[in-house]
C-alpha positions as CSV (number, residue, x, y, z in Angstrom):
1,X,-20.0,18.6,2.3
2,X,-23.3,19.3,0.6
3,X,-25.8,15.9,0.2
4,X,-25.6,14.6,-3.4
5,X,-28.3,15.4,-5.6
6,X,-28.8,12.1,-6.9
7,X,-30.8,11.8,-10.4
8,X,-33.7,9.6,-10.8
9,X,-32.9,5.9,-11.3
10,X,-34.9,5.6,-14.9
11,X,-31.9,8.3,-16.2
12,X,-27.9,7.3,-17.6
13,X,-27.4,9.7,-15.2
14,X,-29.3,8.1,-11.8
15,X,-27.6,4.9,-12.9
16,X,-24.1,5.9,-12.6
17,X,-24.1,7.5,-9.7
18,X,-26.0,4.8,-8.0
19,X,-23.3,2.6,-9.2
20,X,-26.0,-0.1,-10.7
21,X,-24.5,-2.8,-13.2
22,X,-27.2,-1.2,-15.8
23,X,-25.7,2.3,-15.4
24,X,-22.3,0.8,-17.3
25,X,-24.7,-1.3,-19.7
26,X,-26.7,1.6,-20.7
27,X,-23.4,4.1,-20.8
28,X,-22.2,1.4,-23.7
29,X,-24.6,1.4,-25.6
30,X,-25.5,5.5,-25.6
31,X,-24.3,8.1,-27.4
32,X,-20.5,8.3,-26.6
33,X,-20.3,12.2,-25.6
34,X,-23.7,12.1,-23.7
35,X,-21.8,8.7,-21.8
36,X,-18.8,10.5,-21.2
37,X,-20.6,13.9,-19.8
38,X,-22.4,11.7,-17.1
39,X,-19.5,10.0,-16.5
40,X,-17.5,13.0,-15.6
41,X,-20.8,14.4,-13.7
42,X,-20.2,11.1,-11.2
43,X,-16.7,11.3,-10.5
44,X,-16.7,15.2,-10.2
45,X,-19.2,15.2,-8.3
46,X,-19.3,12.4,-6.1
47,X,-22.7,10.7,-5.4
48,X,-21.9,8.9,-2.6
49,X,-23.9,9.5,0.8
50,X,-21.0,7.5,2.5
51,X,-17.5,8.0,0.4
52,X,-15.7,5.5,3.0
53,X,-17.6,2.9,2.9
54,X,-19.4,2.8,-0.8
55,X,-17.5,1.9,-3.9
56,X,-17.4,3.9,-6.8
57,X,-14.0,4.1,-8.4
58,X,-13.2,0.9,-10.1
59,X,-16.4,1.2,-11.7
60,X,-15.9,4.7,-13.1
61,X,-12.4,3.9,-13.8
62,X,-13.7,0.6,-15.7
63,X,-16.0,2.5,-17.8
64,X,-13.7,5.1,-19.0
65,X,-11.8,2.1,-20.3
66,X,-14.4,0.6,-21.8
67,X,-15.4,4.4,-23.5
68,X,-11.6,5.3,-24.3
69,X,-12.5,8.5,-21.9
70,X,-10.5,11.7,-22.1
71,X,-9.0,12.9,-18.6
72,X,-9.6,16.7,-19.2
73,X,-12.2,17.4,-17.5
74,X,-10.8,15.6,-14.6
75,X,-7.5,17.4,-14.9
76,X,-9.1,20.9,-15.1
77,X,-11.2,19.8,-12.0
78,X,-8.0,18.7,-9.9
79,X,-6.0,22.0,-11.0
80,X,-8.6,24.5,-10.9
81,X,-8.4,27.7,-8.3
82,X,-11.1,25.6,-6.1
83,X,-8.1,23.2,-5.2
84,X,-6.6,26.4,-3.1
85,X,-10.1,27.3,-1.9
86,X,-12.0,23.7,-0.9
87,X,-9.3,21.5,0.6
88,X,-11.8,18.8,1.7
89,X,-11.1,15.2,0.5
90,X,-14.6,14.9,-0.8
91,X,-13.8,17.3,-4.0
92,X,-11.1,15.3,-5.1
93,X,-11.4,12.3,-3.8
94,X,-13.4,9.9,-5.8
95,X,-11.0,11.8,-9.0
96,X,-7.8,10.7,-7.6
97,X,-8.7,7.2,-6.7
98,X,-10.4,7.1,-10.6
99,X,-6.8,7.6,-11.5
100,X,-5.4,5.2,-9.2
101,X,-7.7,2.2,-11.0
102,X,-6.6,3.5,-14.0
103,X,-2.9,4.0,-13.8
104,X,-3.3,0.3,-12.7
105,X,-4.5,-0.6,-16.0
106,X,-1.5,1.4,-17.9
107,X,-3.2,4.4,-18.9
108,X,-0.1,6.5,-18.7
109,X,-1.6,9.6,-19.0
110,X,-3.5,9.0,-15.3
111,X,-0.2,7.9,-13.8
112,X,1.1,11.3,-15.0
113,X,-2.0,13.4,-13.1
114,X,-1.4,11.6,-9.9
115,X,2.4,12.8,-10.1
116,X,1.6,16.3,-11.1
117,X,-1.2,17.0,-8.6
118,X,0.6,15.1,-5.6
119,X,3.3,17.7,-6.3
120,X,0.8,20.7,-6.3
121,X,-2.3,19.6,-5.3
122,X,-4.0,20.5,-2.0
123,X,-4.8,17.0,-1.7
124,X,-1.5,16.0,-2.4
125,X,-1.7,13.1,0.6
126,X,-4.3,11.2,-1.3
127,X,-2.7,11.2,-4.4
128,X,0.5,10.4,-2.8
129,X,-1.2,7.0,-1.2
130,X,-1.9,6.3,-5.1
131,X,1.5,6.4,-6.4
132,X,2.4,4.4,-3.5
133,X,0.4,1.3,-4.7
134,X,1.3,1.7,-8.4
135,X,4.4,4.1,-8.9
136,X,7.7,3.0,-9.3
137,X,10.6,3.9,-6.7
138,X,11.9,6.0,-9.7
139,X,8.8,8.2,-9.3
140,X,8.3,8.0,-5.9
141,X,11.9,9.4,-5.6
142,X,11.1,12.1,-7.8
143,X,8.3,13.8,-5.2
144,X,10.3,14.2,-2.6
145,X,11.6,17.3,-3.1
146,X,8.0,19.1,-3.9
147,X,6.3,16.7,-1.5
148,X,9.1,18.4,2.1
149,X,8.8,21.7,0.4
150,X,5.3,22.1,1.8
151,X,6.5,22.0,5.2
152,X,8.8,25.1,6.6
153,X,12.0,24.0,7.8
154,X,10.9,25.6,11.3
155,X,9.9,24.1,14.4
156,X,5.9,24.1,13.2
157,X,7.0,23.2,9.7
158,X,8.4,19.3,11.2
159,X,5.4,19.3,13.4
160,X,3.0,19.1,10.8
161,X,5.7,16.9,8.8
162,X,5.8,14.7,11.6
163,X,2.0,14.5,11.5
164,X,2.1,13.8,8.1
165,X,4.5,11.0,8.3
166,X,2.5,9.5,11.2
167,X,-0.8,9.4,9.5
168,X,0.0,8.4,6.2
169,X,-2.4,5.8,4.9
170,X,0.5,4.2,2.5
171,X,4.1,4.5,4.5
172,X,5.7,3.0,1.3
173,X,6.9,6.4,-0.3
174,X,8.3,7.8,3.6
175,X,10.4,4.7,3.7
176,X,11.9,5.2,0.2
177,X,12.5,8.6,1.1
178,X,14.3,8.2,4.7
179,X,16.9,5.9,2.6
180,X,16.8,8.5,0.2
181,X,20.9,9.5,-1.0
182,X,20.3,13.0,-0.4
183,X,21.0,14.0,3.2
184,X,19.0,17.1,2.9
185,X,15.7,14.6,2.3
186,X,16.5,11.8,4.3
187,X,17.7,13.5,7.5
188,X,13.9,15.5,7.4
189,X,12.1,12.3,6.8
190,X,13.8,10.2,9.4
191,X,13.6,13.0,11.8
192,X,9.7,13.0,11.2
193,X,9.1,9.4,11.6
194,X,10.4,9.2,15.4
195,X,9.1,12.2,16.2
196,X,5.6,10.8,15.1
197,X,6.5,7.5,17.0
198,X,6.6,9.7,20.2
199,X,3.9,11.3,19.6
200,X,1.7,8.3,19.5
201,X,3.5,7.1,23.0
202,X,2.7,10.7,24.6
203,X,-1.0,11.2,23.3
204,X,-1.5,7.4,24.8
205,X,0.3,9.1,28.4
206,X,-2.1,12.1,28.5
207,X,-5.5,10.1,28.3
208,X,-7.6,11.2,30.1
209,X,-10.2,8.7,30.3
210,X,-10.8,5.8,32.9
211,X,-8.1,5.1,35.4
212,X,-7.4,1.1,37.3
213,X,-9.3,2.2,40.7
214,X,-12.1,4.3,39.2
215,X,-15.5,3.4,41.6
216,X,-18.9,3.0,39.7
217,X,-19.7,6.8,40.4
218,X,-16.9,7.6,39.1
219,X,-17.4,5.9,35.5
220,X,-21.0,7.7,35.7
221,X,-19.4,11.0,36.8
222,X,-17.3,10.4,33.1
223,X,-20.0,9.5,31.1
224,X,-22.2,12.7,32.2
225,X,-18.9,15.5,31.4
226,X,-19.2,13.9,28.5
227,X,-22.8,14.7,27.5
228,X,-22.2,17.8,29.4
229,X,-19.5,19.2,25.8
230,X,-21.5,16.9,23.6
231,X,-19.6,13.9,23.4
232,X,-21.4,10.8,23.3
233,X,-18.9,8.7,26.1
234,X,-21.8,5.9,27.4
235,X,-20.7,3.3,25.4
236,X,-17.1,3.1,26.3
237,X,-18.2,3.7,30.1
238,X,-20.3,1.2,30.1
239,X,-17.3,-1.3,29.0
240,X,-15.5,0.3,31.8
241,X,-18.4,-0.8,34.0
242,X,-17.6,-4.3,33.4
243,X,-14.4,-4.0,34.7
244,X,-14.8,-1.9,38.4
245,X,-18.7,-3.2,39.4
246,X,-19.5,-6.4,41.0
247,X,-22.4,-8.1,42.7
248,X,-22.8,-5.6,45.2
249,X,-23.1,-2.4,42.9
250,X,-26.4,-3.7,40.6
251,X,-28.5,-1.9,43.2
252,X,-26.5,1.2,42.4
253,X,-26.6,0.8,38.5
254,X,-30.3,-0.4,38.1
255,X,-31.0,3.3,39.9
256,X,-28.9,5.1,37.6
257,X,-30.9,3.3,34.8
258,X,-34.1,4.2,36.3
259,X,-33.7,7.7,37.2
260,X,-29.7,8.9,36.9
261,X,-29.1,11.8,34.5
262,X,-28.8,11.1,31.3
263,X,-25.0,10.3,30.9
264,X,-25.1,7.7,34.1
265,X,-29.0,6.3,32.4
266,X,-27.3,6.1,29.0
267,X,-24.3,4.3,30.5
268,X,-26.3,2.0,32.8
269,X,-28.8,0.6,30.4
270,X,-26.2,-0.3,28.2
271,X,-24.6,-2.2,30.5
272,X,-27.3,-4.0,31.7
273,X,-28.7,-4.9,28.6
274,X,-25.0,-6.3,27.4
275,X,-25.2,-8.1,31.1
276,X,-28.8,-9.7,30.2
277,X,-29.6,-8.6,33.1
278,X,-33.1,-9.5,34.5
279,X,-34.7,-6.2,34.8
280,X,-32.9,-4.9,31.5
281,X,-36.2,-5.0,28.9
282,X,-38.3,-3.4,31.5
283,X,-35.6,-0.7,31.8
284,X,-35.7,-0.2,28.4
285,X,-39.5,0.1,27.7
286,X,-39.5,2.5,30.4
287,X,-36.6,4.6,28.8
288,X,-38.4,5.0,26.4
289,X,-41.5,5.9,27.4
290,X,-39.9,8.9,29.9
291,X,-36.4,9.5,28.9
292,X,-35.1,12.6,26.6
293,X,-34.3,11.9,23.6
294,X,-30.3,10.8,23.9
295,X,-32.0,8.4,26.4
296,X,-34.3,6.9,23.9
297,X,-31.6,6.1,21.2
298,X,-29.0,4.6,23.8
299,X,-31.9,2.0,25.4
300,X,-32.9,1.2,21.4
301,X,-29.4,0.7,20.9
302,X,-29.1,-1.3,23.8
303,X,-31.8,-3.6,23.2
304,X,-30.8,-4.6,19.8
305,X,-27.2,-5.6,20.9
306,X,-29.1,-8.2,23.1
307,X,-29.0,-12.0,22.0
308,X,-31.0,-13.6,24.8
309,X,-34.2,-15.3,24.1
310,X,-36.3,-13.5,26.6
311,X,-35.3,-10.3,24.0
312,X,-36.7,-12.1,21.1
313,X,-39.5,-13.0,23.3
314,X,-40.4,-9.3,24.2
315,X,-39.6,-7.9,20.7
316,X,-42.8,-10.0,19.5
317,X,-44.8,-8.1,21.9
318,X,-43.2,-4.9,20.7
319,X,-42.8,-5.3,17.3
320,X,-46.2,-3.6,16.4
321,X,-45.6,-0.6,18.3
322,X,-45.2,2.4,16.8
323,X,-42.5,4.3,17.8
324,X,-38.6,3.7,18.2
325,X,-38.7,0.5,20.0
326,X,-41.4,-1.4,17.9
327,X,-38.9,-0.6,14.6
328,X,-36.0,-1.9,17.0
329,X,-38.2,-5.0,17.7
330,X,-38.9,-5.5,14.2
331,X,-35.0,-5.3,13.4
332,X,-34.4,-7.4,15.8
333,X,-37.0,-10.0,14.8
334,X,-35.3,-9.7,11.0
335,X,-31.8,-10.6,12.4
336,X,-32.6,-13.5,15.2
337,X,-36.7,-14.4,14.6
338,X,-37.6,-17.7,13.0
339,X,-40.2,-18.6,10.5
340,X,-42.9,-17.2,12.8
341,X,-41.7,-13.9,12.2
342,X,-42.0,-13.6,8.8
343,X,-45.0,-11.3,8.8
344,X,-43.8,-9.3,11.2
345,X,-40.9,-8.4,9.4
346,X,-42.7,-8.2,5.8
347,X,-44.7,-5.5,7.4
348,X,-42.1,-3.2,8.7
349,X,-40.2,-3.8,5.2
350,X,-43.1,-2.1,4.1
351,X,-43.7,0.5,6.6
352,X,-39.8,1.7,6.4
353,X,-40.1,2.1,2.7
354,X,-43.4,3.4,2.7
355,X,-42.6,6.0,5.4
356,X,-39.0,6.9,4.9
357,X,-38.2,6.1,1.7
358,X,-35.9,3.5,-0.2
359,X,-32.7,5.1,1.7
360,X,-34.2,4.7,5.3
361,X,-31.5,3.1,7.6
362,X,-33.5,0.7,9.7
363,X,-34.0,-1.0,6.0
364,X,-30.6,-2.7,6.2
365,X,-31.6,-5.3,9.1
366,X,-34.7,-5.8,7.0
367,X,-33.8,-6.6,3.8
368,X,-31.1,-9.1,5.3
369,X,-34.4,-10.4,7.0
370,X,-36.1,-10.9,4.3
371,X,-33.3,-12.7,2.9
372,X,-32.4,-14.9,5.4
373,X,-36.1,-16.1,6.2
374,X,-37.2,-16.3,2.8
375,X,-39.7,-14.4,2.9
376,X,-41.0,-14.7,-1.0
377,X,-43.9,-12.1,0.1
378,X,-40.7,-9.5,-0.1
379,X,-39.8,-10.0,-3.2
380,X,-41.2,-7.1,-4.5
381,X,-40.5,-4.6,-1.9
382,X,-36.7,-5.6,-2.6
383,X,-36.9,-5.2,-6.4
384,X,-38.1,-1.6,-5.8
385,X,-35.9,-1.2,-3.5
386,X,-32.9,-2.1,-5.6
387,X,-34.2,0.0,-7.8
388,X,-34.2,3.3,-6.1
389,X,-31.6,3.5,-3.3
390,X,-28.6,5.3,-3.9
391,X,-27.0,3.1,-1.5
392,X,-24.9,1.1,-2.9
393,X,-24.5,-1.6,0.0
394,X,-28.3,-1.5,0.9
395,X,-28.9,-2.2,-3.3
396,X,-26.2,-5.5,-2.4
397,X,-28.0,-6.5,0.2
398,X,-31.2,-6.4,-1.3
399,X,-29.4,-8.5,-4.3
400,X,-28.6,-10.9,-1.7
401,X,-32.2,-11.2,-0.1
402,X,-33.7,-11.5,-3.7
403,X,-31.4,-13.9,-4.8
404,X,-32.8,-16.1,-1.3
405,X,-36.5,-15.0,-2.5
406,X,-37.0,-13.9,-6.2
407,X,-37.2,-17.0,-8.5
408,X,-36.5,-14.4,-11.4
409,X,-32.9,-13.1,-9.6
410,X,-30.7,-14.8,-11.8
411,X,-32.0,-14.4,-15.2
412,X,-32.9,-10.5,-14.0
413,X,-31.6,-8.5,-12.2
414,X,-28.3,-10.7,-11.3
415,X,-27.1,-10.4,-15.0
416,X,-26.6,-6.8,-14.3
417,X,-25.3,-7.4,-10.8
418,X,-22.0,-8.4,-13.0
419,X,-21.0,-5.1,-13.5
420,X,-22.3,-3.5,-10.0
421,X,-19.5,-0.5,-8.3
422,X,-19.8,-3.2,-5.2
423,X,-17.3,-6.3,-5.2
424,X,-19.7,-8.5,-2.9
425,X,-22.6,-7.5,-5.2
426,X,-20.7,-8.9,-8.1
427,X,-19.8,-11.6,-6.2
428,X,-23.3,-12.4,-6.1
429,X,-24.1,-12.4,-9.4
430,X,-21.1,-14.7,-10.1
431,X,-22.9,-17.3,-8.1
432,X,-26.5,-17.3,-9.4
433,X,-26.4,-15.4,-12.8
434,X,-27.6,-18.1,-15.6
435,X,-25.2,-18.4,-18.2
436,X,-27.5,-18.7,-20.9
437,X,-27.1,-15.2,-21.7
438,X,-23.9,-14.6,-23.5
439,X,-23.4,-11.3,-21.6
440,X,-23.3,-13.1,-18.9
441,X,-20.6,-15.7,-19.9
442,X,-18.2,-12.8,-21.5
443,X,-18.4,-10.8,-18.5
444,X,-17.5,-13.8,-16.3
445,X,-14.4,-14.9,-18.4
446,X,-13.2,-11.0,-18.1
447,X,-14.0,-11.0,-14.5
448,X,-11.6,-13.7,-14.1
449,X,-8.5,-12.3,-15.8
450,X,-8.9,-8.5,-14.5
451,X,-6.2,-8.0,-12.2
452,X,-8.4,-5.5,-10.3
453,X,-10.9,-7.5,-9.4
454,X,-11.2,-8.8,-5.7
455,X,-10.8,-12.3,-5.1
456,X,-13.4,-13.3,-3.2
457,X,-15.2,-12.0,-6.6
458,X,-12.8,-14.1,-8.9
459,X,-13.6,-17.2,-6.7
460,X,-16.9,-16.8,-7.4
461,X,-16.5,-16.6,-10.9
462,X,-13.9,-19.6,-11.5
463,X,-16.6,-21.9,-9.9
464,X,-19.1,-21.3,-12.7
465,X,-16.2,-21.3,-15.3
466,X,-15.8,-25.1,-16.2
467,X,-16.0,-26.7,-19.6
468,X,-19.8,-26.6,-20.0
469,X,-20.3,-23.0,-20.0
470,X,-21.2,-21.8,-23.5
471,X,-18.6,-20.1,-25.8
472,X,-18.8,-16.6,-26.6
């Protein structure tokens, strides 16, 4: 999948597909085609840099609500000839799930999509996992015939069915259909579920990872095949260290994490840093400083994952160094640093967005930072980067630092936080948005009846709803 061209955050457009509360605001109150048309850009096109993680669909699905949106473009963009050509979950995706939200809410004509395309679709899983939270059994019945005809009554044809069965996300339609009254249905479905039972038990007998037994050499041997095809194994051998080494193989593993190859270096430092071993930090500095790249980015990892005091200790020293390890200091400072670290922290805020831009990953440690020292200084590094990310977790996290360092958060930017694509965003705003706003009430009353909405979210909400909040 292609990287999301992603408009710029001034536009309707930039607002929507970052998901900001201010995209749905500004969608209201433009003109209703030139709303819909951005709308339909978002969830045809999805945004997202991370669609399994980020949230988009309530949002969309919320605002074509709120815009009495047509579902013709979506329809022509599930049943075009692409379906047959692009069978990645990524082009359809973000459409079906917009359905889901809004079959949810009654809009009939949605439910009707998710039936049709589950019964033709290429993507005919995902849709199926939709009508499993909201159809009826009725309907559900009604797919089984279309759904088995994809799979050849031959011996690959109940393989793949079995796979099917096996890694279905929502098992709710397979169940109705192995009770199903027709024996022709039921006697394929059933015969799929145990065969995808034993297929878990024999894929567990063929691993071919670490055996009770293995020596230390033996672990490293694993860890370096791996690098060898290009899979990255040091991390699970390294937990496999903790099981076969004792006392009398640190000799053996401090070596391997001075000068082993680059699967048994990998595998050692990691181990030794989760150990707290004594000689771990001067392992890692001099990882760094010699090994190849892979090397570099397991002894970073490593050190962050350490908790000891001695690692806070050296990260001051390292913080201001300019390369990988002084940005893992810095992170590491922003998670377990006190008070004293504030500048140091502050400065690499600054740095990351200054070098890599508002989307940069090492931001994420840093803006919780910033948050949970209080850093005030911040503040307006953390506006921008609200601003601009198109992240939608790293804009809730900034939310959550501001609110902990921007005395204008809840009279600002936590008014719009109400209607954010992220539930813990909202949740947020729940908790510090002032009230005196009437938007602010309104949206909090409708919060608290939506069905949809989380609950962490409508907890939130019913602890600022009490009789003194103003009328709408």
């Amino acid at each position: 999948m292609f990287e999301p061209v992603i408009a710029p955050s001034g536009t309707l457009l930039g607002l929507l597909q970052r998901g900001r509360g201010d995209g749905t605001l500004h969608a209201l109150t433009a003109p209703r085609s030139e709303a819909l048309a951005a709308l339909n850009h978002c969830v045809l096109r999805d945004p997202r840099h991370d669609w399994q993680v980020e949230n988009r669909s309530l949002y969309y699905a919320r605002l074509y609500l709120d815009l009495n949106g047509e579902l013709d473009d979506i329809e022509a963009h599930l049943f075009s000839a692409e379906d047959v050509l692009d069978t990645d979950d990524c082009r359809t995706g973000l459409a079906l799930a917009v359905l889901g939200h809004l079959a949810s809410y009654g809009r009939r004509d949605a439910l009707e999509l998710l039936r049709r395309y589950a019964a033709s679709g290429s993507n005919w899983a995902w849709a199926l996992d939709e009508l499993a939270l909201r159809d009826d059994d009725a309907g559900l019945r009604a797919l089984a015939a279309p759904v088995l005809a994809r799979f050849p009554a031959d011996a690959e044809g109940e393989a793949e069915l079995a796979a099917a069965v096996r890694d279905a996300f929502e098992p709710r339609p397979w169940r109705l259909w192995a009770d199903d009254p027709r024996p022709s249905v039921a006697t394929r479905v059933r015969a799929a579920q145990e065969a995808g039972c034993f297929d878990r038990w024999q894929r567990q007998m063929r691993s071919q990872g670490p055996r009770p037994g293995w020596s230390v050499q033996a672990v490293f041997d694993w860890a370096q095949q791996g690098v060898d095809r290009g899979a990255v194994l040091h991390v699970p051998a390294a937990r496999c260290l903790t099981a076969v080494a004792g006392p009398e193989d640190r000799p053996e593993i401090v070596e391997a994490a001075r000068s082993g190859g680059d699967g048994a270096r990998c595998t050692a430092l990691r181990y030794l840093a989760d150990s707290n071993d004594t000689e771990a930090l001067d392992l890692i500095e001099a990882a760094v400083s010699s090994g190849s790249a892979l090397v570099v980015d397991a002894a970073v990892a490593a050190f962050e994952r350490m908790r000891s005091v001695a690692a806070v200790d050296r990260a001051r020293g390292w913080a201001r160094r300019p390369d990988a390890l002084g940005a893992a200091a810095a992170r590491m400072l922003a998670c377990r640093g006190g008070a004293q670290d504030s500048d140091l922290v502050l400065t690499a805020l600054r740095e990351g967005v200054r070098g890599e831009g508002p989307d940069a990953p090492t931001l994420w440690p840093l803006v919780d930072g910033a948050g949970r020292l209080g850093i005030a200084g911040a503040a307006p590094v953390l506006r921008h980067i609200y601003r601009e990310t198109a992240s939608s977790h790293l804009r809730g996290r900034a939310a959550r630092a501001l609110a902990a360092t921007d005395p204008s958060f809840p009279a600002g930017f936590a008014v719009e936080c109400l209607w954010d694509c992220e539930e813990s965003t909202r949740e947020i705003a729940a908790r510090h948005a002032e009230t005196g706003d009437a938007r602010v009430v309104e949206r909090l009353r409708r919060l608290a009846a939506d069905p949809a909405e989380e609950a962490e979210v409508q907890t939130a909400v019913r602890s600022r709803i009490g009789p003194d909040m103003p009328t709408v």
